[in-house]
N, C-alpha and C positions, 0 to 999 in steps of 0.2 A: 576595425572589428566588424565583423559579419552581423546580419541579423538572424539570430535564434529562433523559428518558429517551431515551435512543438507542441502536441494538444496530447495530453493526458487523462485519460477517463479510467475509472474504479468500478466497477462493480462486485459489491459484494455480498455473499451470500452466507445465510446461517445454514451450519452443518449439525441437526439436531442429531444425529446417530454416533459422533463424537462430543457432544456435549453433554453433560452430566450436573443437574442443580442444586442437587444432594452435596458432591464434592466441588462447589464451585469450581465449574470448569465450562468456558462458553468455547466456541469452535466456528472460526467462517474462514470459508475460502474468499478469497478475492483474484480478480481476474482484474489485471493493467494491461492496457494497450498505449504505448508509446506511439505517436502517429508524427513521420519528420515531414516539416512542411516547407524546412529550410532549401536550400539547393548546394549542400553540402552532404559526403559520406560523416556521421557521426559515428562513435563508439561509446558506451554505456559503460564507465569503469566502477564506479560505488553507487550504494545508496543509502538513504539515510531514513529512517521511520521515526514519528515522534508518537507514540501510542497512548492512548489516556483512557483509564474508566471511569464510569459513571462515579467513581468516589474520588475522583481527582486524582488517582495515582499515575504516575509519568512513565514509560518507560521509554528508552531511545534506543536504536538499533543500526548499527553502524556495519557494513561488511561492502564485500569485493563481490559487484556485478551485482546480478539478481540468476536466482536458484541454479549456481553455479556456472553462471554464462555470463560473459563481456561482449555483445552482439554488439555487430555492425547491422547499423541502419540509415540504408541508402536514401537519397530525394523522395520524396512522395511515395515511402513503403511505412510500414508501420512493424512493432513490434510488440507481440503480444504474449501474455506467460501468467499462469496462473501458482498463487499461493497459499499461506495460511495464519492466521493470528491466533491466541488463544488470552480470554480475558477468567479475572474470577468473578467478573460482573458480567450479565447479560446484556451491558452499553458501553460503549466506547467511540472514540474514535482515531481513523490515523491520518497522518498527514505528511510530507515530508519533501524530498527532490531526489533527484539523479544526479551524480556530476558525469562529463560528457567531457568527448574529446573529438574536436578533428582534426582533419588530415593532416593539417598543421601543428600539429599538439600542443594547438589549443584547448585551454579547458575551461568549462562553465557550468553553470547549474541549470537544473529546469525544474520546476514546482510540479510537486503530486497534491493536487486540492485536497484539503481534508475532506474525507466520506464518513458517512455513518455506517459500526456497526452494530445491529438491534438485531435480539431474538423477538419472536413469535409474542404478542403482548402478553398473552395469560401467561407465559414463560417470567417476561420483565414484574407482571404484578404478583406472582408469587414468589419472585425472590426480594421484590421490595415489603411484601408483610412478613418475609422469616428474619428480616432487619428490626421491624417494628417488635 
């Protein structure tokens, strides 16, 4: 078996003009870059999200590709695509993997590090005293 090298990086962003603290509703894009560092063509078949808010609730997300695409990613290119979460808490976090195939159809996984998603604090400490 091959060695797997892949570097996955998140950054995520608060989308205040789709968020709403009145109707608990938070909103951030996040933008993934899949970077192959292997010396193999891979393909990107699923993904898997494990989402959590600041009150501990779970959600997992399971689907085919990422925003409707199964990309091929050659040697030392990278694949990049941006999306979107939505919490009823102003904290969260995700974390999750890809499974992947190559030319061989072979298949394996690769880890998406958990990242934080945080609003704006005066955002976070106003919704932590309409708790209180």
């Amino acid at each position: 078996m091959k060695k797997h090298k892949f570097i996955v990086t998140a950054h995520p962003s608060y989308v205040q003009l789709q968020s709403d603290l009145e109707s608990q509703k938070f909103v951030w894009s996040y933008e993934i870059t899949i970077k192959n560092e292997s010396d193999e063509i891979v393909q990107l078949l699923h993904r898997f999200w494990r989402i959590t808010d600041m009150t501990g609730k779970v959600e997992e997300v399971h689907g085919t590709g990422v925003i409707g695409l199964q990309p091929l990613i050659k040697p030392d290119k990278q694949f990049t695509y941006t999306s979107y979460c939505q919490l009823a808490t102003p904290q969260g976090t995700m974390e999750g993997h890809y499974e992947m195939q190559n030319i061989d159809e072979e298949r394996f996984s690769i880890e998406v590090p958990k990242f934080v998603l945080s609003a704006p604090s005066s955002i976070t400490g106003s919704f932590r005293s309409k708790l209180h």
